[in-house]
C-alpha positions in Angstrom: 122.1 96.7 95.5 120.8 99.8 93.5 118.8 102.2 95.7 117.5 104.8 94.1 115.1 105.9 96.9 118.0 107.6 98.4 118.2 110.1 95.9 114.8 110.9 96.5 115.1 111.1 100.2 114.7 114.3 102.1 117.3 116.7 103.7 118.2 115.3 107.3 116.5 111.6 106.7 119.6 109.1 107.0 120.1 106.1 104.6 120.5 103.9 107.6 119.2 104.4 111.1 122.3 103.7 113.9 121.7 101.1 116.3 119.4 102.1 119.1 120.1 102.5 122.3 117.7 100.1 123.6 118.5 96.3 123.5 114.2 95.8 123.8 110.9 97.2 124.5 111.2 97.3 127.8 114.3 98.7 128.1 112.7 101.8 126.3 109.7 102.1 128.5 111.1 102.0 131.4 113.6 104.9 130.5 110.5 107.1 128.4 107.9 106.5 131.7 111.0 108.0 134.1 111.9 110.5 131.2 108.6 111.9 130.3 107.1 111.3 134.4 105.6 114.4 134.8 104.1 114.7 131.0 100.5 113.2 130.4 100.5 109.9 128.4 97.1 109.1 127.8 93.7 110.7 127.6 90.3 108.7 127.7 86.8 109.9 128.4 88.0 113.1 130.0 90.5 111.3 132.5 94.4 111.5 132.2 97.1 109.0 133.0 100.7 110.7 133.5 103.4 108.5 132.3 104.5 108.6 136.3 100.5 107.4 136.6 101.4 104.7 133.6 104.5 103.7 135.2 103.3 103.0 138.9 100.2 101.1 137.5 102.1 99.1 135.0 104.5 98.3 138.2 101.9 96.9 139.8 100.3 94.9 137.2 103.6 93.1 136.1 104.4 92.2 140.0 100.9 90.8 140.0 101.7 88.5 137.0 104.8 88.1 138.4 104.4 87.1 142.2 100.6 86.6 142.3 100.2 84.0 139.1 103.6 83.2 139.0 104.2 83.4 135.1 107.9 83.8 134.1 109.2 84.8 131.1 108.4 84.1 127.4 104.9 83.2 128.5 102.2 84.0 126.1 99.5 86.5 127.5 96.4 87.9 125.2 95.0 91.1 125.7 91.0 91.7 124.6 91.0 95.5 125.0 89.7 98.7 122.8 91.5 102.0 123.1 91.1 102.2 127.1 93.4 103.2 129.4 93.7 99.6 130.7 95.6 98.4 127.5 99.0 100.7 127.8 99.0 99.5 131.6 98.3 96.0 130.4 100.6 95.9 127.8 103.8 97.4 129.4 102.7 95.7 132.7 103.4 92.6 130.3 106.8 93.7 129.4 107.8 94.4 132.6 107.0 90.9 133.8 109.1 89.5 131.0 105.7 88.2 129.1 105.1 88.0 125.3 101.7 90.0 124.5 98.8 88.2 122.0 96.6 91.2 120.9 93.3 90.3 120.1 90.9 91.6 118.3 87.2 92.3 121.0 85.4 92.1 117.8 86.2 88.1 117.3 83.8 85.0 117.4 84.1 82.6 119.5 85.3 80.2 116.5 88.1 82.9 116.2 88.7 83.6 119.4 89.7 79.8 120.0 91.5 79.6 117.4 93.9 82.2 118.6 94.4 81.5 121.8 94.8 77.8 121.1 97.6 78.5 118.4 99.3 81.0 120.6 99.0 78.7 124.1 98.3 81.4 125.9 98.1 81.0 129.4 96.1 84.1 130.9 93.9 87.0 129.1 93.3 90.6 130.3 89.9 91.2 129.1 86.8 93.8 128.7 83.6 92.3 130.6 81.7 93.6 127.3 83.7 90.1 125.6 84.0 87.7 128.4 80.6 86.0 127.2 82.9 85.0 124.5 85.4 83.8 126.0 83.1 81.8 128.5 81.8 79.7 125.1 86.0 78.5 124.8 87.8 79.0 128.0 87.7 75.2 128.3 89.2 74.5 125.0 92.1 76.5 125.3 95.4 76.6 127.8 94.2 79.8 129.4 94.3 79.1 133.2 94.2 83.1 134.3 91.0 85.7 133.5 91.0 89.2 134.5 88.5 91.0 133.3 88.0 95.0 133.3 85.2 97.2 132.4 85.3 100.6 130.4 85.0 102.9 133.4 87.8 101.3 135.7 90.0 103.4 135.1 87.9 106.8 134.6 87.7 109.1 137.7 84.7 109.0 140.2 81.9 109.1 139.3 82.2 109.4 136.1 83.8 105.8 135.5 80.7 104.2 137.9 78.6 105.8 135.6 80.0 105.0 132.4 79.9 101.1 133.7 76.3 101.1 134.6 75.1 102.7 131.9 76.7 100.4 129.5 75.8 97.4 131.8 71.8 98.6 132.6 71.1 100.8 130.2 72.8 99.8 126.5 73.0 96.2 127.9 76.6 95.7 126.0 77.3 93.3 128.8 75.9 90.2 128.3 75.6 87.8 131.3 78.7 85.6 131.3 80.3 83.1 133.9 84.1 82.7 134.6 84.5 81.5 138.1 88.0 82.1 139.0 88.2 85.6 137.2 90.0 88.4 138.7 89.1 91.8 138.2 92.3 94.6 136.8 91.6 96.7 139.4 92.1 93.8 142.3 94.6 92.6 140.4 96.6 96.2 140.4 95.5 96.0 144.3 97.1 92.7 144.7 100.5 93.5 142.6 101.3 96.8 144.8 101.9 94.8 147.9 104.2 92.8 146.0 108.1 93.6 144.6 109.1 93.2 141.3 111.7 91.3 139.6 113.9 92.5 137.4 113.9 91.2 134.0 116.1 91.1 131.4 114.7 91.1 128.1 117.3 91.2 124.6 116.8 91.9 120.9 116.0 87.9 120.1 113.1 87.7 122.6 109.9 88.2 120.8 107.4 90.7 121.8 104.7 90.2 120.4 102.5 87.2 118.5 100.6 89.6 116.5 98.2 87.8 114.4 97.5 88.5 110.4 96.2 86.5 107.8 92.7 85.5 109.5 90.8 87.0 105.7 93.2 84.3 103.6 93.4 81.4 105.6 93.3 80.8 108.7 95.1 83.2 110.8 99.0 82.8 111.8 101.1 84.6 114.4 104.0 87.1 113.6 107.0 86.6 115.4 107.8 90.4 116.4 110.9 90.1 118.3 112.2 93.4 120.4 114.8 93.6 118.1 112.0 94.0 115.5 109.8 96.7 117.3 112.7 98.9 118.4 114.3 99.1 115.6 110.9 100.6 113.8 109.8 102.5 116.4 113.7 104.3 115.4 112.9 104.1 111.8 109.7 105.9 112.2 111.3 108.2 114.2 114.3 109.2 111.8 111.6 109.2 108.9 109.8 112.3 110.5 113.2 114.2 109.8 112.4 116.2 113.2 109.0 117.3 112.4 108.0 117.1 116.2 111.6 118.3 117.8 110.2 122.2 118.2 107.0 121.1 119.5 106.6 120.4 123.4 102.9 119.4 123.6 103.0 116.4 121.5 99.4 115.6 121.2 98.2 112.6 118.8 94.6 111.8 118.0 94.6 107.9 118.5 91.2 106.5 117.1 92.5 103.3 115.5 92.8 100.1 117.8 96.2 99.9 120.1 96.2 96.2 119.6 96.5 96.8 115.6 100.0 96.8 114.7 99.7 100.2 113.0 98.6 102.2 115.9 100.8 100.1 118.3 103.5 101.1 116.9 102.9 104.4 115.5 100.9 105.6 118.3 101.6 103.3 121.5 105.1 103.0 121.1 106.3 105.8 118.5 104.7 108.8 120.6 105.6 107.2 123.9 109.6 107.1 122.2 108.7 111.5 122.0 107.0 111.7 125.6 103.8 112.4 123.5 100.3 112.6 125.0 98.1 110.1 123.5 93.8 110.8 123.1 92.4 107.7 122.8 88.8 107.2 120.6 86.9 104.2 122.3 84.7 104.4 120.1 85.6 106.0 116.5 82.5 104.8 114.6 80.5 106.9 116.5 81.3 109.8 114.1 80.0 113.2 115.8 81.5 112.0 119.5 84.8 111.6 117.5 84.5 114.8 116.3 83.8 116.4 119.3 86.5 114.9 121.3 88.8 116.0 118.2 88.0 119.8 118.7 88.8 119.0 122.8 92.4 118.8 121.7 95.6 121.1 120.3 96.4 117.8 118.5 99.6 118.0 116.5 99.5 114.2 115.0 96.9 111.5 113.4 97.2 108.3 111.7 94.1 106.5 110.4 93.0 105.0 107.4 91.0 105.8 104.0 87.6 104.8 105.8 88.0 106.8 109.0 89.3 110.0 106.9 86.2 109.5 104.5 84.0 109.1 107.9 85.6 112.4 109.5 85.2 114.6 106.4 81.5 113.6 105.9 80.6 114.5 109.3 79.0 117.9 110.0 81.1 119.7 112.4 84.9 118.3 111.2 85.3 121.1 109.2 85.1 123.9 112.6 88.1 121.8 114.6 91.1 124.2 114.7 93.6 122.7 112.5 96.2 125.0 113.2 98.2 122.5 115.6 98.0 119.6 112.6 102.1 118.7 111.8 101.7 115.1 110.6 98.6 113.0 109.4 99.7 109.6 108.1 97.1 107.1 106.4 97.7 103.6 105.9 96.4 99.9 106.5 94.8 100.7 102.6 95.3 102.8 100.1 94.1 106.3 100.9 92.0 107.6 97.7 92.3 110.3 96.2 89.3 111.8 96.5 89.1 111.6 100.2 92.8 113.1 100.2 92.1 116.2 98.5 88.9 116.8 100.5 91.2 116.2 104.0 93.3 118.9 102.5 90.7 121.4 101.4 89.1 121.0 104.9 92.5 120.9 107.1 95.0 122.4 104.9 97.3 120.3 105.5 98.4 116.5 103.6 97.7 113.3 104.2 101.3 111.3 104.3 100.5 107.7 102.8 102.2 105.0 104.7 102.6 100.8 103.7 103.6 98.2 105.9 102.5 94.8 107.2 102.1 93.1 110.1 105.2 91.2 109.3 107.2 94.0 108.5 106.3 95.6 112.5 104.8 97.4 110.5 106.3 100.6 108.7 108.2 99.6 105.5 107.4 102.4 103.2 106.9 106.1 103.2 105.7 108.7 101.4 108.2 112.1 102.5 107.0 113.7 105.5 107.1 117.5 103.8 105.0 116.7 100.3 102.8 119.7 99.9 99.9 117.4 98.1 98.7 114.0 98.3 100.8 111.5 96.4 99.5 108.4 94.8 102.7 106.6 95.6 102.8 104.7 98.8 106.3 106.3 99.3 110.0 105.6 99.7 111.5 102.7 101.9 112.3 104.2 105.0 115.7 104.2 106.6 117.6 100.5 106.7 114.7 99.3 104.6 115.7 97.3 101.2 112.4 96.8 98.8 112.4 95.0 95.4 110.0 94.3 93.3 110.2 90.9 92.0 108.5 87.9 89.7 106.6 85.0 91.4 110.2 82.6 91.2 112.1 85.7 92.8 113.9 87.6 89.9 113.9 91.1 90.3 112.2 93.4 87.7 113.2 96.5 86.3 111.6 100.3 86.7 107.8 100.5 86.3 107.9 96.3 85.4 105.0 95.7 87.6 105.4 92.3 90.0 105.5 91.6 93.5 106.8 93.9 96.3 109.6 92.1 98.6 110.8 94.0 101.9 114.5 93.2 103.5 115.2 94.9 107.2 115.7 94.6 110.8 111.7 94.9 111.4 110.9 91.7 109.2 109.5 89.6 111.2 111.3 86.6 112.5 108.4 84.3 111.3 105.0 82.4 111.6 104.6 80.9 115.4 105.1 77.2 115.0 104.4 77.7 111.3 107.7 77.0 109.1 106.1 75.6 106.2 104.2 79.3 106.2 106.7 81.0 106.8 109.2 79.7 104.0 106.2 80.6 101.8 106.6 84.1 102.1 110.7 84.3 103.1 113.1 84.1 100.5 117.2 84.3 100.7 118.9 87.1 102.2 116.0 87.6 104.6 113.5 89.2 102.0 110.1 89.1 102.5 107.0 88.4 100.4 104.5 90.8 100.6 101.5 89.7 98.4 100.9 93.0 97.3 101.8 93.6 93.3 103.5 97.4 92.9 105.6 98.9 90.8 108.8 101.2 91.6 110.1 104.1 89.4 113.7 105.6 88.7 113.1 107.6 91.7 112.7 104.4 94.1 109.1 105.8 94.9 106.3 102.8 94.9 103.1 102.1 94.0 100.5 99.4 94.6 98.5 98.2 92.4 96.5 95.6 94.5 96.9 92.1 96.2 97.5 89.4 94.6 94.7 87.7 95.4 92.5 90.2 95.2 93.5 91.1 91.1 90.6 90.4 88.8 91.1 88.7 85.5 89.6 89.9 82.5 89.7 88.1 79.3 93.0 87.8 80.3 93.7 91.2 81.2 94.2 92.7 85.0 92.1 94.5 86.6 93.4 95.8 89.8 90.4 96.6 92.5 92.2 99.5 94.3 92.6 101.8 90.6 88.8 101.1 90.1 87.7 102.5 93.6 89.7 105.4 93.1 87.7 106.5 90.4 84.3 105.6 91.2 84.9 107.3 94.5 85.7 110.5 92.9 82.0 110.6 91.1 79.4 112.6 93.5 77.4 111.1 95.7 79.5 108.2 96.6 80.6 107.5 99.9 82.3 104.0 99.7 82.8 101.8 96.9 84.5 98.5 96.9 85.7 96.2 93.4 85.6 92.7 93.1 85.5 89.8 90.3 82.6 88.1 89.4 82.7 84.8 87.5 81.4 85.3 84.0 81.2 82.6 81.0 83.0 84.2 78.3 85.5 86.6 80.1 86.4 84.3 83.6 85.6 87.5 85.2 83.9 90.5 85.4 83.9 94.0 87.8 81.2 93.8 90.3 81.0 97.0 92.4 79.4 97.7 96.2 78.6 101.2 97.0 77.5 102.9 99.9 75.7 105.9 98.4 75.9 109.5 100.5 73.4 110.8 97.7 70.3 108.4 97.4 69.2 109.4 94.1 72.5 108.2 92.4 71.8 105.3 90.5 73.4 101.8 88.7 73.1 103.8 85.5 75.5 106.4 86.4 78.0 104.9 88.0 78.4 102.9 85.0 77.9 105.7 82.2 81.0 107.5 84.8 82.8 104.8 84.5 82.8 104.4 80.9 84.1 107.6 80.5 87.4 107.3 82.6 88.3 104.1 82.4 89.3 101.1 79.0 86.0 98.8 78.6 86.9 95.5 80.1 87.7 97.5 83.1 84.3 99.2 83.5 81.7 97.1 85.9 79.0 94.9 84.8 76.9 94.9 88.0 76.5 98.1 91.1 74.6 96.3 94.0 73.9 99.4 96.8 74.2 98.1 100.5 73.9 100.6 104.0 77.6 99.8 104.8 80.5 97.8 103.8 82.4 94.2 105.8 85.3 95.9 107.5 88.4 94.9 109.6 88.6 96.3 112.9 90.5 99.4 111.9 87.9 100.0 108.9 89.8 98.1 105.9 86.9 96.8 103.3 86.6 93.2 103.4 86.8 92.4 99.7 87.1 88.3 100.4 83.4 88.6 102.0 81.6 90.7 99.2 83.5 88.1 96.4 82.3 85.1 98.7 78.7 86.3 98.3 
């Protein structure tokens, strides 16, 4: 097969990564907690877990699921956490007990909720009290036989955690009442699993990890298969990518505001800086803007990942631009397309670049990378990283040529393994020789760098011409005064569809008027939007990615 992303690829980044020396995840916590003992690992709220700490509590928690419930291996356990020192301990405690983790998102309804942990048949859920009400409405409905439940403070030191807890509980009331009987708190449960020994496990490369779920915003939502083989092998590509940016640095410390249980920060953050004996600072609570920024300017960090929203959040916020910088080696954006706009303001404040990233859940999830040494932002989402094969290709599977825009398909040893209990979906989007169907449409050049152009589904067609969402933001957010802007179509008589745009306005005077006179000027005619509706805020994922499919259902 023709690569020319190698050409492209910088000095030191190999074309393939060698097999690494870890046969699962577990395998590779176990030796980076012993490694790394005395280094901190995680940072919440002003309290500090050691990977020693991380390792003794993890211990405890796996012989608890272990010996106390009895689970064995391959069992399905979901985790309802934020970015709290609980999850790492939950997670790993997981692994170490043999046990296949179900991240779930707090934010879910109960309908969702359900629908997850029916699909997944998972037995028992770790939990934040601030959810259980939730889960109370469709315990019953599910397989779950096992409920422990945790609050924000439990882990904090004294008082501060005791505070934290009833202030949440008496004064912000964020707990409502709930009712789970046979629930057992983490902490009791970390009591219980000390007095007990712990089994051994043995855990291999086809063992899957994780059933991570994607897919809940077209359809109804479907379980990646992300075997150990999978995750390791990413975690290495990731690693190799960086080309040794972090070698010469012996405080690794990474900003970690975007949710562990999203596939992006668990690998990138969870498992990539615990792979570099890196100290994790984890942002409970990210959308409270001038808290994030104060915990930022707390830190030396030296690494960030986040995406367009949270960048746009941070560099509107009085205050970001005082946080000493001078530490910054690697910022990477992804889970959307980072704009332009908010880009060069990052760099103007920061002075340094933001590195655009593109992956799926499916693909574990880094696929595609922008070089870790550009000097300026680059449109492209990047190059495929190491061991990574990407094609872009026509709807029956033919391959197209340079800047022929179709598309993107991904073939390597992080491609998932498949849907949970979902062939029919999975043969969907899996074509021979293991390539994978992405659903995004792209372009590649002679170079092998990529570009996006939008989803599929969320294209808009005008008089038969497409409109791709993602190029129309990119503008419109560039025009002062806007702070987020989000493209969709609009059924229309005579042209199927028009542009229909929602904008969250940072200057209230802007009005309909101009944003449609701007866009006139930068953009062809069937391209420029027939309607601007103005709303407070924008539907978002849980790691801030616009909702599109909501606004177009309105």
């Amino acid at each position: 097969m023709d690569k020319p992303w190698l050409k492209s690829y910088p000095e030191g980044v190999p074309a393939e990564v060698p097999e690494p020396p870890y046969k699962s995840l577990l395998d590779m916590i176990n030796h980076c907690l012993h490694k790394f003992a005395d280094r901190p690992a995680y940072t919440c709220m002003g309290t500090t877990f050691s990977h020693r700490d991380l390792d003794q509590k993890s211990r405890d928690f796996a012989a608890y699921l272990q010996k106390n419930l009895g689970l064995v291996k391959g069992q399905r356990v979901a985790i309802m956490l934020p970015n709290v020192l609980q999850y790492p301990v939950a997670l790993f405690g997981l692994f170490r007990a043999g046990l296949v983790a179900v991240n779930v998102n707090p934010l879910y309804t109960a309908r969702e909720l359900k629908h997850q942990l029916k699909d997944s048949g998972a037995c028992a859920i770790v939990i934040l009290d601030n959810f259980a009400s939730v889960l109370e409405e469709v315990i019953a409905e599910t397989d779950v036989q096992h409920v422990i439940t945790t609050q924000v403070g439990d882990c904090l030191s004294f008082p501060k955690g005791a505070i934290v807890n009833l202030v949440l509980k008496y004064v912000k009331r964020a707990v409502p009442a709930y009712k789970l009987p046979t629930a057992v708190t983490m902490n009791d449960a970390l009591r219980a699993g000390a007095a007990q020994d712990l089994a051994p496990m043995q855990l291999g490369y086809a063992d899957i990890a994780f059933l991570q779920y994607t897919g809940g915003t077209t359809g109804v939502s479907k379980g990646a298969m992300l075997s150990h083989r999978n995750m390791v092998y990413n975690v290495h590509q990731g690693q190799a990518w960086q080309g040794g940016v972090f070698d010469k640095i012996d405080n690794l410390v990474a900003i970690t505001a975007l949710p562990l249980y999203h596939i992006f920060s668990l690998e990138a953050n969870c498992l990539g800086i615990l792979l570099e004996g890196g100290h994790n600072i984890l942002i409970t609570n990210p959308r409270d803007m001038p808290g994030f920024v104060k915990e930022m300017g707390k830190h030396p960090f030296v690494y960030i990942t986040g995406v367009n929203t949270l960048f746009a959040g941070l560099v509107n916020t009085p205050g970001f631009g005082n946080i000493d910088f001078s530490h910054l080696a690697l910022t990477v954006g992804g889970g959307m397309a980072v704009q332009e706009s908010v880009a060069k303001r990052w760099q103007e404040i920061t002075g340094k670049t933001i590195v655009q990233a593109y992956g799926l859940t499916e693909t574990s999830p880094a696929a595609i990378i922008n070089p870790v040494n550009i000097k300026s932002f680059s449109k492209a989402i990047g190059l495929p990283i190491s061991s990574t094969d990407v094609c872009i290709c026509t709807d029956d599977g033919k391959k197209l040529a340079y800047d022929e825009i179709g598309e993107i398909c991904i073939r390597g040893p992080q491609v998932m393994a498949g849907y949970w209990q979902r062939p029919e979906d999975t043969a969907a989007v899996m074509f021979d020789g293991g390539w994978l169907r992405t659903g995004d449409v792209g372009r590649m050049n002679a170079d092998g760098f990529v570009f996006i152009e939008d989803r599929k589904k969320d294209m808009i067609l005008v008089s038969g011409f497409n409109v791709y969402p993602n190029e129309i933001e990119g503008i419109v957010s560039e025009l002062d005064g806007v702070l987020e802007v989000a493209a969709v179509g609009a059924p229309h008589d005579k042209s199927g569809e028009v542009v229909k745009l929602f904008v969250v306005r940072k200057d209230p005077s802007l009005t309909a008027e101009q944003i449609i006179a701007y866009c006139r000027e930068n953009m062809t005619g069937y391209k420029v939007p027939k309607e601007v509706v103005f709303r407070q805020e924008l539907p978002k994922t849980n790691v801030g990615k616009i909702l599109r499919r909501e606004l177009r259902d309105e």
